[in-house]
C-alpha positions as CSV (number, residue, x, y, z in Angstrom):
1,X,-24.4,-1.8,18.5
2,X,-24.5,-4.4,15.5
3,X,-22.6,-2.3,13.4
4,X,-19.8,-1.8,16.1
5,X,-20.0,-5.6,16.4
6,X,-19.5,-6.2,12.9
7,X,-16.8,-4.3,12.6
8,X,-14.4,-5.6,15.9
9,X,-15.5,-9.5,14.3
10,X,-14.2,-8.1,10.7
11,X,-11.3,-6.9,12.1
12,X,-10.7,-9.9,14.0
13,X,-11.4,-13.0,11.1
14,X,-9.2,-10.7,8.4
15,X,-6.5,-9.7,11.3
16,X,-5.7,-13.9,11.6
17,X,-6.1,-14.5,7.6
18,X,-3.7,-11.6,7.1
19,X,-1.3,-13.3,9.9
20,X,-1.1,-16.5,8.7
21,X,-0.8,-15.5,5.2
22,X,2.2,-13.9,6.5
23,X,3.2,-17.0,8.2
24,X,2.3,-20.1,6.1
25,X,4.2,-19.0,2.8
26,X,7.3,-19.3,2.0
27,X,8.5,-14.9,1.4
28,X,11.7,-14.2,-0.1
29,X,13.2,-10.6,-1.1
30,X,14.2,-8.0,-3.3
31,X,15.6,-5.0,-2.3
32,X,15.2,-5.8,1.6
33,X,17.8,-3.6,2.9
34,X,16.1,-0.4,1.5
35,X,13.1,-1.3,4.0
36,X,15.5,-1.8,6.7
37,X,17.3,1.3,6.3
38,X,14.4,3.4,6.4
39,X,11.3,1.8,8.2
40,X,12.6,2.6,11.7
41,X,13.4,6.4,10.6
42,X,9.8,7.2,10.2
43,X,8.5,9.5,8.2
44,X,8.4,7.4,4.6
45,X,5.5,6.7,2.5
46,X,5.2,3.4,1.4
47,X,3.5,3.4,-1.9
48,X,2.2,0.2,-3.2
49,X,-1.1,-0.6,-5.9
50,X,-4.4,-1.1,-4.1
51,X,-4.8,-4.7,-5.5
52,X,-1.6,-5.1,-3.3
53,X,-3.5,-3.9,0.1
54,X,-3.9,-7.4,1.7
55,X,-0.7,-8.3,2.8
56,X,1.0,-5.5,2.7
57,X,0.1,-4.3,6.0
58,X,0.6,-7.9,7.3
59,X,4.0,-7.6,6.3
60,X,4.7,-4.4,8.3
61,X,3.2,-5.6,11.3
62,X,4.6,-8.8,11.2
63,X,8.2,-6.8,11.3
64,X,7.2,-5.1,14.5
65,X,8.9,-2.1,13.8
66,X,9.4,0.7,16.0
67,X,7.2,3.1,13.6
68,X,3.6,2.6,13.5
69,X,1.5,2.7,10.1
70,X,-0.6,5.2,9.2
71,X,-2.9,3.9,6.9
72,X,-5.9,6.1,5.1
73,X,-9.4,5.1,5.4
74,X,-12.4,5.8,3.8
75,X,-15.0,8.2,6.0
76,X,-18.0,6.2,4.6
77,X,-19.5,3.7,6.9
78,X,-17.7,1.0,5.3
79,X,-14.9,2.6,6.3
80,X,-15.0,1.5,10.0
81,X,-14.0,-1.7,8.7
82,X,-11.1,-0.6,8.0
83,X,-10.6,1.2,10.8
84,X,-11.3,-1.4,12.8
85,X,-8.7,-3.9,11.3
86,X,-6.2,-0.8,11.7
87,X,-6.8,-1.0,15.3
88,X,-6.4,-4.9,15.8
89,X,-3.3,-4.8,14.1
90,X,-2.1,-2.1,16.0
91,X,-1.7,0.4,13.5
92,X,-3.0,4.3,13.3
93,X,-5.9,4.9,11.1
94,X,-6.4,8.6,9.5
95,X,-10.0,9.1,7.8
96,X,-10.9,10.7,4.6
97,X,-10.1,10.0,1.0
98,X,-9.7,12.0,-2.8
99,X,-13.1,11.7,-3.1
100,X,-14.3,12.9,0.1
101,X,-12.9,14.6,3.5
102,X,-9.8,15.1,1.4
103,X,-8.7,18.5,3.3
104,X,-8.9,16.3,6.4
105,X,-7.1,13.2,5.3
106,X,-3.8,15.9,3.6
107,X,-3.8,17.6,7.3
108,X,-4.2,13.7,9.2
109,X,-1.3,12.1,7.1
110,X,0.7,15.4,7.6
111,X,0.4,14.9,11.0
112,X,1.3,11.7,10.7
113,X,4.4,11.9,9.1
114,X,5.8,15.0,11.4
115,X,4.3,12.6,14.6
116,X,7.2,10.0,12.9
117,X,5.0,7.8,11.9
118,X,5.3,6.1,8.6
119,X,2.4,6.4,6.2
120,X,0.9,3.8,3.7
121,X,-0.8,4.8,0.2
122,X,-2.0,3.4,-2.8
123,X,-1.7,5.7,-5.8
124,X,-4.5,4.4,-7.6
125,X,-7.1,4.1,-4.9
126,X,-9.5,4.5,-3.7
127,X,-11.6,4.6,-7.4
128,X,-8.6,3.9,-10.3
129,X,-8.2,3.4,-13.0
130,X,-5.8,0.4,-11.4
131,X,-2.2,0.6,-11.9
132,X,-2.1,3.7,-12.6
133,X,-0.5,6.5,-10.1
134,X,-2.8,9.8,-9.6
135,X,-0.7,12.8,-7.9
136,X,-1.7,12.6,-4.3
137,X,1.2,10.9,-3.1
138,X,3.6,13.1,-4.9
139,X,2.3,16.1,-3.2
140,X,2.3,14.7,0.2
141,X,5.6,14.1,-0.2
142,X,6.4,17.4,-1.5
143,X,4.6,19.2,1.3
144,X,6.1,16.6,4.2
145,X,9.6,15.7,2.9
146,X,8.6,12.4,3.4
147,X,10.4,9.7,1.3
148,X,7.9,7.8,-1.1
149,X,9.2,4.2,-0.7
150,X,7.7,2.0,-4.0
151,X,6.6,-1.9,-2.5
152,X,5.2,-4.5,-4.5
153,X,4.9,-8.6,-4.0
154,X,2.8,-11.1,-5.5
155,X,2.6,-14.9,-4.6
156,X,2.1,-18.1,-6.4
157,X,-1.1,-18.6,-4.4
158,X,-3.8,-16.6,-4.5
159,X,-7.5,-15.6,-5.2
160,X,-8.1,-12.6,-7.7
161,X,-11.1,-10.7,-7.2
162,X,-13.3,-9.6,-10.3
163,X,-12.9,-6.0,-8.9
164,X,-11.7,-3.1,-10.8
165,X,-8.5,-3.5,-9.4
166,X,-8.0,-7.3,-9.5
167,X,-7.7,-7.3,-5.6
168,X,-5.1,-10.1,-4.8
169,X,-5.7,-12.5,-1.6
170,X,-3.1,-14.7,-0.8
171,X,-3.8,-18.5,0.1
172,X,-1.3,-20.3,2.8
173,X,1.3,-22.7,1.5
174,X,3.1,-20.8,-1.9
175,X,5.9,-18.7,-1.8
176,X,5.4,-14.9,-1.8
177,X,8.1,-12.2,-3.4
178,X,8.6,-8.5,-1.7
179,X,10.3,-5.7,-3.3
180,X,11.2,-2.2,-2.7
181,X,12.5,0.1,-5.0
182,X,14.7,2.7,-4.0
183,X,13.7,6.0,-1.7
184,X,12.0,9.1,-4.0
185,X,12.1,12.5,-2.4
186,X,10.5,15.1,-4.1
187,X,11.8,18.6,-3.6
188,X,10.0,21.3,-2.3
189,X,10.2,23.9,-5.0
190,X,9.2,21.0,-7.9
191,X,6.9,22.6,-10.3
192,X,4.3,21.2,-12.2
193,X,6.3,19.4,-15.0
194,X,8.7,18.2,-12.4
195,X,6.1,16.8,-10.1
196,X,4.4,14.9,-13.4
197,X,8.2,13.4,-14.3
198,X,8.1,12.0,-10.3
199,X,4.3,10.9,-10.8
200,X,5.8,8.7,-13.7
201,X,8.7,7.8,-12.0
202,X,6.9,6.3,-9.7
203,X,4.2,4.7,-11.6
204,X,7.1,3.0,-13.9
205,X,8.9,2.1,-10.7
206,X,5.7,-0.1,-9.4
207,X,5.2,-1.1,-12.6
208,X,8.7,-2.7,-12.8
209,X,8.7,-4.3,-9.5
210,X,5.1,-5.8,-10.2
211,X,7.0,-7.5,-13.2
212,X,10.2,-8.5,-10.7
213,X,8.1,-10.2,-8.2
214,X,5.7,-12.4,-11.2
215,X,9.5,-12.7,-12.8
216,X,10.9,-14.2,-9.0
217,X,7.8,-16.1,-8.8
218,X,8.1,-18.2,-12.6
219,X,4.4,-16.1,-13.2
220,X,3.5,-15.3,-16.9
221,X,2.0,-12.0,-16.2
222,X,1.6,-10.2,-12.0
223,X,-1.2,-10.6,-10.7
224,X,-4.1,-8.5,-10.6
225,X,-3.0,-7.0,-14.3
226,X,-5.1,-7.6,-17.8
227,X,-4.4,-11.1,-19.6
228,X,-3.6,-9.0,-22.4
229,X,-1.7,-6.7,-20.8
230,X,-3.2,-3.5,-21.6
231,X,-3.9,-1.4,-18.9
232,X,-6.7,1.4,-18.4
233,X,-5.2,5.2,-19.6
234,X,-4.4,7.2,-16.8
């Protein structure tokens, strides 16, 4: 009973910080029109770092598109959490993770994507190292057809966590830059050098629109990455 509590007054407290971070900062754009040509298709997967989590999901919902998120949580307890926020924001929550229940979370976001829903990742979650893209969202792809659509933003207001992946929240009153990079399909025959060249492709890709939104922004470095610049090995 507490726990189920807990949970439905998470979801609800982060649901409205999530909203009005959406709403109280000033959001500009690159590469808009590739989200608009593709989010009401369905079946894409937006990729994006997991220090990058907190708004990006307020941004979709705050689009209302016609294609519901599907968005990976943990099985653990904690997990509910995040379950629970999927819920309040109207979104489609599918359970497992690399780590554990993976089998179920391949066959959930599978589903997912032939259901027509679109499907949200991080490359380096749920563990890291941070910034750096593992091959799970390549091979989702490559099994589903699915586009892999690359997403960052950053914002000139925030809070940065001491996590291990410099978890980003986003304060009211700055100015936030979004950017999409263009659509990667990866084909279905791709063997296992090709499939590393896409891995890199799209770890570069993230890489370079981390550094367009800080650029947009007037930020010396994006957010969430080392002062000195130097990130973990894959």
């Amino acid at each position: 009973m507490l726990h189920g509590f807990l949970t439905r007054l998470f979801a609800l407290l982060c649901g409205i910080a999530v909203k009005l971070s959406c709403r109280l900062n000033r959001i500009t754009f690159s590469g808009k029109e590739v989200f608009d040509g593709h989010c009401d298709l369905g079946g894409n997967i937006f990729a994006f770092w997991h220090s990058r989590l907190w708004f990006a999901t307020g941004f979709y919902v705050g689009r209302r598109r016609s294609r519901k998120m599907a968005i990976l949580v943990s099985q653990s307890r904690d997990g509910d959490y995040g379950v629970a926020l999927a819920r309040y924001l109207g979104q489609h929550a599918v359970r497992g993770s690399t780590s554990r229940g993976a089998a179920a979370a391949i066959r959930g976001l599978a589903a997912a994507v032939t259901e027509g829903y679109n499907v949200a990742l991080t490359p380096d979650g749920p563990r890291g190292p941070a910034f750096r893209a593992r091959l799970g969202v390549i091979r989702l792809a490559q099994f589903t057809g699915a586009r892999i659509i690359p997403g960052s933003y950053d914002a000139t207001r925030v809070r940065e966590l001491k996590s291990w992946d410099g978890f980003i929240i986003i304060k009211p009153f700055g100015r936030i830059h979004v950017a999409f990079g263009e659509p990667i399909t990866i084909p279905k025959d791709a063997g296992s050098e090709d499939i590393e060249k896409y891995r890199l492709q799209l770890e570069q890709t993230l890489h370079e629109l981390d550094q367009r939104c800080a650029a947009e922004l007037g930020l010396e470095r994006p957010h969430g990455y080392p002062a000195d610049g130097c990130l973990a090995p894959p």
